[in-house]
N, C-alpha and C positions, 0 to 999 in steps of 0.2 A: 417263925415263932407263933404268928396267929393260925398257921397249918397247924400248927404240934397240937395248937392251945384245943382249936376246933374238934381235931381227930379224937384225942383223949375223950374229949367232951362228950361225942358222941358214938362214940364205940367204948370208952372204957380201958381200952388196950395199948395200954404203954407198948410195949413191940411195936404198934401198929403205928403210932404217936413216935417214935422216936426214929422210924423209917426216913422222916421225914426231914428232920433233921440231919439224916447222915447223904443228903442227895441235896446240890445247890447248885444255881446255876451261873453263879457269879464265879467259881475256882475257871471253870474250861473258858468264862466271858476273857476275863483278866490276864490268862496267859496266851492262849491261840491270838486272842488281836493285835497285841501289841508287837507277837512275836512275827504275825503275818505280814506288816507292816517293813516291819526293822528286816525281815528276809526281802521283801520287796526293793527298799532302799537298799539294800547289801549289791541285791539284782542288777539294780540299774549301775550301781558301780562298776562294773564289769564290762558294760556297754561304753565304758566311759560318759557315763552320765550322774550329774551329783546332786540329790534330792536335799535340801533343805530341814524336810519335815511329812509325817506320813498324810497330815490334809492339805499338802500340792498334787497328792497323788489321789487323793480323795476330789479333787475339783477336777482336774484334769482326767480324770474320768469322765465326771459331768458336763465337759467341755460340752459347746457347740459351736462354737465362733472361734476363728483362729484369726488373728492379725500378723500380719508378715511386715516389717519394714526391709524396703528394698536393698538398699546398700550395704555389702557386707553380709547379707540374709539368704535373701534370691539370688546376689551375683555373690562373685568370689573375693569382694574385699583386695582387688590387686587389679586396681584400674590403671590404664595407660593412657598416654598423651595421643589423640589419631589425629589431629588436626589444629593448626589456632589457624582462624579465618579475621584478617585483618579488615577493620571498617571506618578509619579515620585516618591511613597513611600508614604511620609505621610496620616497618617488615615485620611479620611473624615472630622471626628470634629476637628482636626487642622485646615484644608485645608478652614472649614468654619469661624474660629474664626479669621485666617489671612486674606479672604476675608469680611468681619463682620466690621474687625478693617480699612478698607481700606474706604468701604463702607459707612459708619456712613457720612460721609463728602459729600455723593453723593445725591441731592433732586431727585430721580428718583423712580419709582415704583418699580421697580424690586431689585433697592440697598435698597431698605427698606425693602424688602420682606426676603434677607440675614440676614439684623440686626436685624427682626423679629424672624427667624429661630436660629440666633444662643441666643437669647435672653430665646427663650422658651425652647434651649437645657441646660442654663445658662452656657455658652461658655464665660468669659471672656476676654475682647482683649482691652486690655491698649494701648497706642499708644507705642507700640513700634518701628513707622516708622518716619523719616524725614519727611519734607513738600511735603504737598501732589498737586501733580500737576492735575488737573481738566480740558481733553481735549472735551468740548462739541462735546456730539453725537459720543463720540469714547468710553473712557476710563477713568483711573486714574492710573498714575504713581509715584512710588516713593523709596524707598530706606529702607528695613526691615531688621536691624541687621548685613548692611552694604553691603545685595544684591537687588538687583533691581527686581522689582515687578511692574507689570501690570498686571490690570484686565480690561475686557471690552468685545467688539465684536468683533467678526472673522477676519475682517477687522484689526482691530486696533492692536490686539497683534501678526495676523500672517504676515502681510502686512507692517503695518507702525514701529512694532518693532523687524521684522523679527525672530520672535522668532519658535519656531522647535517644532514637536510631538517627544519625547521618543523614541530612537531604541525600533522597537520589538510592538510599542502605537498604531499602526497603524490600525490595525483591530478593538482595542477596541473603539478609535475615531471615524470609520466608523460605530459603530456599537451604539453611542448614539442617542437614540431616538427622533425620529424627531417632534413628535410633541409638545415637549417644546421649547421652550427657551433658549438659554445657554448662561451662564457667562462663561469666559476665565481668567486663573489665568495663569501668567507664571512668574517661579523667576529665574533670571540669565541666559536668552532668553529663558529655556525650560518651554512646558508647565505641569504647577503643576496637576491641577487640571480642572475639567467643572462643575460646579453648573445647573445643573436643574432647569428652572421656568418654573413654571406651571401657565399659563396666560388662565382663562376660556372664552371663548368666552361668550359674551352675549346674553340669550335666545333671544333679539328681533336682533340680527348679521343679521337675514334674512331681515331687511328692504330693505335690496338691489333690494326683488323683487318688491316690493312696492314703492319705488323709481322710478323702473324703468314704473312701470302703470301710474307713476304723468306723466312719461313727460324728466325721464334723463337717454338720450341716453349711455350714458359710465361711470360706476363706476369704480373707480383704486383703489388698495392696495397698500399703501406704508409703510417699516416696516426699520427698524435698523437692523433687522434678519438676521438669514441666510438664502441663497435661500432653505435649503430644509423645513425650520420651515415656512418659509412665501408661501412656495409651497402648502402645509398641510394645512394652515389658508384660505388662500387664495380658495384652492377646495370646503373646509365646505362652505365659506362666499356663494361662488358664483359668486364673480367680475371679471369684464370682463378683466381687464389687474393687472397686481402685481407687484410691484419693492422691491428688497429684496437688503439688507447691502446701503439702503441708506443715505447720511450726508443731514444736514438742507437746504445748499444750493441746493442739487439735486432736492428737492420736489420744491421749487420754482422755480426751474430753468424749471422743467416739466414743471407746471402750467404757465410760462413765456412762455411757447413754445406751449401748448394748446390757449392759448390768441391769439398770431401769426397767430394761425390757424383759427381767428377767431370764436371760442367758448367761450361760458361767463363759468366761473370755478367756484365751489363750494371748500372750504377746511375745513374741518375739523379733530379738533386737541385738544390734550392738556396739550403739555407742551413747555419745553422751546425752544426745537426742532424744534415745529413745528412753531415756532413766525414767518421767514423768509415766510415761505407759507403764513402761513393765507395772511400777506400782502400786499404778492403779488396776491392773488384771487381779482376774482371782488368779492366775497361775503366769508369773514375769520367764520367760526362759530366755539365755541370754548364750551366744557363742564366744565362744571359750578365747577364741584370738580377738576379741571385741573390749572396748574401752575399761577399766577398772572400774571405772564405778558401776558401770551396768551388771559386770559380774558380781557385785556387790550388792545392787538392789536387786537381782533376779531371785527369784525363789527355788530355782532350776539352772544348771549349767551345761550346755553338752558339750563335751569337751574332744571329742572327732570332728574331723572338716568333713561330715555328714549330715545333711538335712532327716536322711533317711530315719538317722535318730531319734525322732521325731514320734515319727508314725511308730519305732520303737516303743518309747516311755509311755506314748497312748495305751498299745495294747498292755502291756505291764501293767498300766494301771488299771484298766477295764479285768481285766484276769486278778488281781488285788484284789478287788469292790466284789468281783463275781465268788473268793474266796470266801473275803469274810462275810458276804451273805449266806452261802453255803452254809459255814461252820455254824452260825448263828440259830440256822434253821436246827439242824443236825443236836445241837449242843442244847436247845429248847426241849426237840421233842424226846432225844434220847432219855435224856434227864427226867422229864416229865414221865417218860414212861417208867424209869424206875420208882419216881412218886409213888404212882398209880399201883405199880406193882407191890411194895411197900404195903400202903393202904389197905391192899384187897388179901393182903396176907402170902403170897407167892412169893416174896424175898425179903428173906430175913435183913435186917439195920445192917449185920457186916459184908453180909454178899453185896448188897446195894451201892455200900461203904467201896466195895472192892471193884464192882462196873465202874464207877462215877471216877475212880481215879484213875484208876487205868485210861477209860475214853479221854477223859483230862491230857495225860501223857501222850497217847496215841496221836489225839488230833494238835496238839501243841508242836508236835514231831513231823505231823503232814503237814502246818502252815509254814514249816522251813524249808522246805522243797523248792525247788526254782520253778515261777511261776509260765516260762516262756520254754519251747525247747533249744 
């Protein structure tokens, strides 16, 4: 209107003045974006991937930082029993059907992978313990036959329950194999036993280099492990930084402090663990066979036993962002140029009338196009 007001003003020429009016450039803003967008999310559907909202695809573009939790992420979420190493006496298949019977109570991959193990040894384990206490991202404590029992991570049974290796244990404990896994079983502070999981990496674990040709500068490991299991995962994977024996709040507390620093964060996760990250990234993606509530808090879901997915929704969305800046440009100067033209007398208010809607249509029709081949 202050175009119209000015023009008239100083040319006198209604025609000229009313050019200006019939060319806007909020009609092609309002429909090419939103439609770019909603083709985008439509896209990723199809990849079996399920966006949320058009600004996860707006951040994740801007990624730079990717967070990976291990389990369930980088391995395949179907870990198996390879070994229990006994350190206090009892034979192994006790030492499994005590940690079995503890386990049953735990949703976690690796405590299912115990009830798996001692299931197909047909290892019976009744509840012969008290109630069972359930400390997320640590452990499980509780009371068998009137002694005290904890199982969990490194952290949790030699730290938070100060519990002791065996005179004499000492070499054997250094000498269990690093690149499992290990459960902690300790009764009456000392410890019993270490179960072995065998957590296989996933053939496509290598997307990391692929990731990093999209466009993200720092991939992280972050595991519940111990540093020398997450040190071993972490050299195969290839990422550039690894945080090993970490709790729920740590990982979002990183990701809180990468934000700080001005980086958009990627998290990916899937389980209950990882719920505090996801929500705090600018962009949560969660796998699809991963605990319910993380599918819930993610902002993103891939729903293929795919990593590759991944480096997917990346380029989608980098190809999105590169659209709607396109059209933006396009939709400015075209626009503009019919102003101009307008003004200077070369197109009449209804020819004007008639480019402006047209391109409107046309580029509205190009942002539905599938942005990937």
């Amino acid at each position: 209107f202050i175009g119209t007001g000015l023009i008239w003003l100083f040319t006198r020429n209604v025609t000229k003045a009313l050019s200006v009016l019939m060319v806007d450039f909020s009609c092609a803003l309002k429909l090419s974006m939103p439609l770019a967008v909603l083709s985008a999310i439509r896209e990723a559907s199809t990849y079996e991937i399920t966006v949320k909202g058009g600004k996860y695809l707006e951040a994740m573009a801007d990624a730079t930082t990717i967070v990976f939790d291990k389990t369930g992420t980088l391995t395949k979420a179907q870990p198996t029993v390879a070994d229990v190493v006994s350190f206090n006496g009892p034979p192994a298949e006790e030492l499994l059907r005590i940690a079995a019977c503890l386990e049953e109570h735990f949703p976690h991959s690796m405590a299912k992978a115990v009830v798996r193990e001692a299931a197909r040894k047909e290892l019976v384990h009744e509840e012969l313990h008290t109630k069972v206490e359930y400390i997320v991202a640590h452990g499980i404590s509780t009371t068998i036959d009137g002694k005290r029992a904890v199982i969990g991570s490194s952290h949790f049974v030699f730290e938070d329950e100060n519990c002791t290796i065996p005179e004499g244990k000492q070499e054997l404990f250094d000498s269990l194999p690093k690149e499992y896994s290990h459960l902690y079983l300790a009764i009456e502070g000392k410890l019993a036993g270490v179960i072995c999981i065998e957590d296989p990496l996933r053939e496509e674990a290598e997307v990391v280099n692929s990731l990093k040709r999209a466009g993200i500068t720092k991939v992280v490991m972050m595991t519940g492990d111990s540093e020398r299991t997450a040190a071993a995962i972490a050299k195969r994977v290839g990422v550039d930084e690894y945080y090993s024996e970490v709790l729920p709040e740590d990982k979002a507390g990183f990701i809180e402090k990468e934000k700080a620093a001005g980086r958009k964060v990627i998290m990916i996760g899937d389980g209950i663990n990882d719920s505090p990250a996801l929500s705090a990234a600018n962009v949560g993606i969660a796998i699809s066979d991963g605990a319910e509530i993380a599918r819930e808090i993610a902002d993103i879901t891939v729903g293929s036993d795919d990593l590759y997915q991944i480096v997917t929704l990346k380029l989608l969305s980098d190809s999105l962002m590169k659209r709607i800046r396109g059209n933006y440009r396009f939709i400015v100067s075209f626009n503009l140029g019919l102003i101009l033209c307008g003004v200077a007398g070369i197109l009449q208010p209804t020819t004007s009338a008639l480019l402006h809607n047209t391109s409107t249509l046309l580029i509205s029709l190009k942002s539905m196009q599938n942005l990937l081949d």
